[in-house]
C-alpha positions in Angstrom: 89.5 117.9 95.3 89.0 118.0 91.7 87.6 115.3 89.3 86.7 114.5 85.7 83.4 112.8 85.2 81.8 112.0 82.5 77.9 112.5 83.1 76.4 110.8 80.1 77.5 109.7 76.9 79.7 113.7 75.3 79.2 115.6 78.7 82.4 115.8 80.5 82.6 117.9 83.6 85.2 118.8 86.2 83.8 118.5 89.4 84.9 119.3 93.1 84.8 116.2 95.4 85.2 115.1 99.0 88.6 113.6 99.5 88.7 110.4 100.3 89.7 108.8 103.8 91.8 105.3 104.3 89.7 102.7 105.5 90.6 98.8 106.6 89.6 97.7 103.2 91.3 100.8 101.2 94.1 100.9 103.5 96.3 103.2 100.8 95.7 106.8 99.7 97.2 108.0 96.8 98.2 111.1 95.2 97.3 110.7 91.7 100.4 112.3 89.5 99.6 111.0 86.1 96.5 109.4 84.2 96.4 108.0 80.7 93.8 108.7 78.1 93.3 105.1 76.9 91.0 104.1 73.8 88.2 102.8 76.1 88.1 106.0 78.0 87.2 107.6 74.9 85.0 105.0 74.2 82.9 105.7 77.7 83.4 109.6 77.1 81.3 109.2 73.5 79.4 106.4 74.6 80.1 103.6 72.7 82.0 101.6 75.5 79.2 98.7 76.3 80.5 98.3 79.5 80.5 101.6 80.9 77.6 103.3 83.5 77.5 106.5 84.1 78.0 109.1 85.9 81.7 107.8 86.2 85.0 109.6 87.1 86.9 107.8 84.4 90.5 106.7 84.1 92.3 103.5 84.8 95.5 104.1 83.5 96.8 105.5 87.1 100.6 106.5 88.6 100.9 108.3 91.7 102.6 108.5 95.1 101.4 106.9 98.4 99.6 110.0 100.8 98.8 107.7 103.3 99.2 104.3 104.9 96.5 102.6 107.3 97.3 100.3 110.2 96.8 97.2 108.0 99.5 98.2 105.6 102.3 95.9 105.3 104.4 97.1 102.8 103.9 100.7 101.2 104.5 103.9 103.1 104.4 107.6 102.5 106.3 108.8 99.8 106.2 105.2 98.0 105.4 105.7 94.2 103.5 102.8 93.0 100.8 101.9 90.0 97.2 100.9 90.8 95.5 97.8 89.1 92.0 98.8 87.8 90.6 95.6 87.8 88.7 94.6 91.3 87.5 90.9 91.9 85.6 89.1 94.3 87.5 86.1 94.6 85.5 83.2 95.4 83.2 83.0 91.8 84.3 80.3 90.1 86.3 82.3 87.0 88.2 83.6 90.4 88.5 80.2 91.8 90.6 78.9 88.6 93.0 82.2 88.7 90.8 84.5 86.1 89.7 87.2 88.6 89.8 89.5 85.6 86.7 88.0 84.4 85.3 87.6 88.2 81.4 87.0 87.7 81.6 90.3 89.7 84.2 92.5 88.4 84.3 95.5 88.8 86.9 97.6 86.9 88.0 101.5 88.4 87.0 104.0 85.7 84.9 101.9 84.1 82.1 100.2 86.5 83.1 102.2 89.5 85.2 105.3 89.8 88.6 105.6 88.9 91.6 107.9 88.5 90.9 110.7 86.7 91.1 112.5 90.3 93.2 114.0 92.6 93.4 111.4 95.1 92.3 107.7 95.6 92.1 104.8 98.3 92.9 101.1 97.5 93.5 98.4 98.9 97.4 97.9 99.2 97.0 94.2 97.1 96.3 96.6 94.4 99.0 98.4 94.4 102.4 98.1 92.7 106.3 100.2 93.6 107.5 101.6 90.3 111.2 101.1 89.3 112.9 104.5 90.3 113.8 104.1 86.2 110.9 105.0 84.9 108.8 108.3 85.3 105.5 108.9 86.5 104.6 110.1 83.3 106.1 106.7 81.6 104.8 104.5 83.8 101.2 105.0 82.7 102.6 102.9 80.0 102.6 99.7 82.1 99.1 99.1 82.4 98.7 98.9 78.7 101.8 96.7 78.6 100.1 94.4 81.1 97.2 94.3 78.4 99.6 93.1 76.0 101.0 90.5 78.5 97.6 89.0 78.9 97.0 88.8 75.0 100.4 86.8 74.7 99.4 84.8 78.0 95.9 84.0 76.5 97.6 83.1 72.9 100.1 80.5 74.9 102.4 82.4 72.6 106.0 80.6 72.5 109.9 81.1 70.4 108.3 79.0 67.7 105.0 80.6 66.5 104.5 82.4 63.6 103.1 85.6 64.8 100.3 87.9 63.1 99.1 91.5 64.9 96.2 93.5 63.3 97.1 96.6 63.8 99.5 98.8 64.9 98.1 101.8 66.6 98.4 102.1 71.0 96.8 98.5 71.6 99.3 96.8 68.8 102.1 98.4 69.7 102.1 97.6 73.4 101.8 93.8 72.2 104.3 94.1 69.4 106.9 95.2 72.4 105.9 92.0 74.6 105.7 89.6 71.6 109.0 90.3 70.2 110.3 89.1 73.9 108.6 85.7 73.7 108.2 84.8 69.7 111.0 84.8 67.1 108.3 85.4 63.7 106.1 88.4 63.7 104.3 89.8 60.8 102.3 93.1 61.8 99.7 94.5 59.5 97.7 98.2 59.2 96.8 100.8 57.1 99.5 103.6 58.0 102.7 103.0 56.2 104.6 105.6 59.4 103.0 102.9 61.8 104.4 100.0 59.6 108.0 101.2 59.9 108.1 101.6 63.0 106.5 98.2 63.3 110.0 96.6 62.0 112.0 98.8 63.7 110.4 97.7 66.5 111.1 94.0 65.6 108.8 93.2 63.4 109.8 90.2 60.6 107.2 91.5 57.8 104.9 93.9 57.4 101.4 94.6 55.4 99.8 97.5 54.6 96.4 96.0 53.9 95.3 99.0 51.9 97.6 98.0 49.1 98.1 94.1 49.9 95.8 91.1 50.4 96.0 90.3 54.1 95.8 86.6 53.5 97.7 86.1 50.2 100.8 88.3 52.3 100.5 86.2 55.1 100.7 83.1 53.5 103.6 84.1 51.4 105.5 85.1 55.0 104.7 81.5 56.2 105.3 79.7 53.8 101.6 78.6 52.7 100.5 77.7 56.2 99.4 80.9 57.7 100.0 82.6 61.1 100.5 80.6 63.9 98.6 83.2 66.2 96.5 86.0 65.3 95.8 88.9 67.4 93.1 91.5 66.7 94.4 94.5 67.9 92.0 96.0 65.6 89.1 95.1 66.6 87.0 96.6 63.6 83.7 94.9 61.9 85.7 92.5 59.6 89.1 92.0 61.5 87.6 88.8 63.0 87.3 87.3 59.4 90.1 88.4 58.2 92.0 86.6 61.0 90.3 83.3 60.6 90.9 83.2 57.2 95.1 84.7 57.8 95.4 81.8 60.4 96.6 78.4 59.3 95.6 75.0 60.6 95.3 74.3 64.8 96.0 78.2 64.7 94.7 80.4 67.7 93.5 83.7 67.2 92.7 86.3 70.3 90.1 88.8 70.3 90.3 91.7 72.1 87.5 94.3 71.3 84.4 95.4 73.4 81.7 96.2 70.0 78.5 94.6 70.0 77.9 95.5 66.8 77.4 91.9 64.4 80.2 90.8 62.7 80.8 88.2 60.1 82.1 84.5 61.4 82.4 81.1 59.5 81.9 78.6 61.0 83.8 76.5 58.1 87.2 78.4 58.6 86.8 77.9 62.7 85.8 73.9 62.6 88.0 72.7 59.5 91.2 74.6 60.6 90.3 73.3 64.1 91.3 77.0 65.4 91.0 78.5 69.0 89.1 81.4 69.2 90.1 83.3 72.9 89.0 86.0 74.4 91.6 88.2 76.1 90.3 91.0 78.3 92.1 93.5 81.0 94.9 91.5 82.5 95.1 89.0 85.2 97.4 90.4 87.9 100.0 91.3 85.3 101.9 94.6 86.4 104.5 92.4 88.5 105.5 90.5 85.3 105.8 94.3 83.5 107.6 95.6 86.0 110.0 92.9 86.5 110.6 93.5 82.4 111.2 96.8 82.9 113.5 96.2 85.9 115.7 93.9 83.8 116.2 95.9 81.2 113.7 93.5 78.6 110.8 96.6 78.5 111.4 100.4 77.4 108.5 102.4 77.9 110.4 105.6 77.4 109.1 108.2 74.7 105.7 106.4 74.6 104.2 109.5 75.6 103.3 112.5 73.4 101.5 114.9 75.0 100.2 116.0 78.3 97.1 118.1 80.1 96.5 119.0 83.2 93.9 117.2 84.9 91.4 120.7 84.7 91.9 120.5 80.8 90.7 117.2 80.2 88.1 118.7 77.8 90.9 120.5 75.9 92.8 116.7 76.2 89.7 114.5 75.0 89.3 116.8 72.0 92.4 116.5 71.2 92.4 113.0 71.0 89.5 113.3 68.9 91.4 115.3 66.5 93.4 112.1 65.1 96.1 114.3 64.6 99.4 112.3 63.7 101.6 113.5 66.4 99.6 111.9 68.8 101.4 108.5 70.3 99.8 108.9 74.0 98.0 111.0 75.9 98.6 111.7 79.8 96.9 113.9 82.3 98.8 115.3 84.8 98.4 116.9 88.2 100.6 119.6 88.6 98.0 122.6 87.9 
């Protein structure tokens, strides 16, 4: 079957593979049908993804159609379409033994630290696998597993009706939460540096919005709230200085959620974080969160439709990748397909 590894850091390859057989642990083979191109899968293809070893067949963002049911299966059969959680966890650690597998002292995350779905079939365990609404379409529901990111960012921000709301940045990671905040918070201010992202920002709900090219980020966000500053702050940005700029947009007893992977120093004062008395979370993968996303999207609460803007096949993920690379505006998502 074919694959797409990446071999090192720029060296992407598509390879021919054994097939993989169900086994009593991965007691579900699936027929991969779609694959997302996420940030962090361009982040392992160039390199700069700190998590990432290679060689690694890439891809966590993965939709596709149960081949094959082992013995041990309870609940999925044949023909089932269903979306597999990336994250794997050990759980008995003791981040797994207080209900954080996603930070399991051992985790290991498909496409990332051990193969993933950028191929033409895959066996998991049936835990880690969810039905899909017959609502949505393959192609769509890659869009859940970013949603779930989002879900987690909110979960980690105890976000509630009442808060007043600031997201930095409004590209594919901002977005996603933007659509899940909107559902829990009644105040959300959304800043970037694209004034096309920023409208659709407050069509998308958004109460206020800053382009932080033209506008101070903290004197704007202040004005919005009245002097106090946001509530929460989310970096969906995740750039050198976002972290300061959040510290110093959040008011008093303020929590702000952090949610990039550089290692590269950034600036932090310790004056903004101890006098304000903020909370400064981590929020990373999700924790078990594609039941909650799909129940949104069965109740009507979560539209994922139009989310994606383009599609490869699988065998031109070169062609895909470089596109991606391109920046070009048109691009909202990118999904590899298996139809070739």
């Amino acid at each position: 079957m074919k694959a797409v590894q990446i071999l090192n850091p720029n060296t992407l390859r598509v390879i021919d593979i054994a097939k993989p057989s169900v086994t009593e642990e991965n007691n579900i083979l699936v027929r991969m049908t779609a694959a997302g191109i996420c940030g962090s899968d361009v982040g392992i293809y160039h390199g700069t993804n700190a998590a990432a070893t290679y060689p690694r067949i890439i891809g966590h963002e993965m939709v596709g159609v149960v081949e094959e049911s082992g013995s041990s299966a309870v609940s999925l059969h044949p023909g089932d379409r269903v979306i597999v959680n990336q994250v794997t966890s050990c759980g008995h650690c003791y981040p797994c033994r207080i209900g954080r597998g996603n930070v399991c002292d051992s985790l290991a995350v498909r496409g990332v630290h051990i193969d993933g779905g950028y191929r033409e079939y895959i066996a998991v365990p049936e835990q880690d696998c969810y039905l899909l609404p017959d609502s949505i379409s393959d192609t769509d529901a890659v869009m859940i597993e970013p949603a779930t990111i989002a879900i987690q960012s909110c979960t980690r921000a105890e976000l509630k009706k009442d808060d007043l709301l600031l997201i930095y940045g409004c590209g594919a990671l901002g977005s996603s939460i933007l659509k899940i905040a909107r559902l829990l918070c009644g105040y959300i201010i959304v800043a970037d540096v694209v004034d096309e992202k920023l409208e659709g920002a407050k069509s998308a709900g958004a109460a206020h919005t800053i382009n932080v090219l033209k506008e101070n980020l903290e004197e704007k966000v202040k004005e919005y709230t009245h002097g106090h500053g946001a509530t929460v702050s989310i970096d969906a940005v995740c750039g050198s200085d976002s972290l300061i700029r959040l510290l110093k947009a959040t008011g008093n007893a303020g929590r702000v959620i952090t949610m990039g992977f550089s290692t590269s120093p950034t600036e932090i004062n310790q004056f903004l974080i101890t006098s304000k008395e903020l909370d400064v979370r981590g929020s990373r993968l999700q924790n078990r969160m594609f039941g909650r996303a799909i129940d949104l999207i069965r109740e009507g609460k979560l539209n994922l439709t139009g989310s994606v803007s383009h599609t490869f096949p699988l065998t031109r993920a070169q062609e895909a990748f470089d596109f991606v690379d391109s920046h070009d505006p048109s691009i909202r998502k990118v999904v590899l397909t298996f139809d070739f």
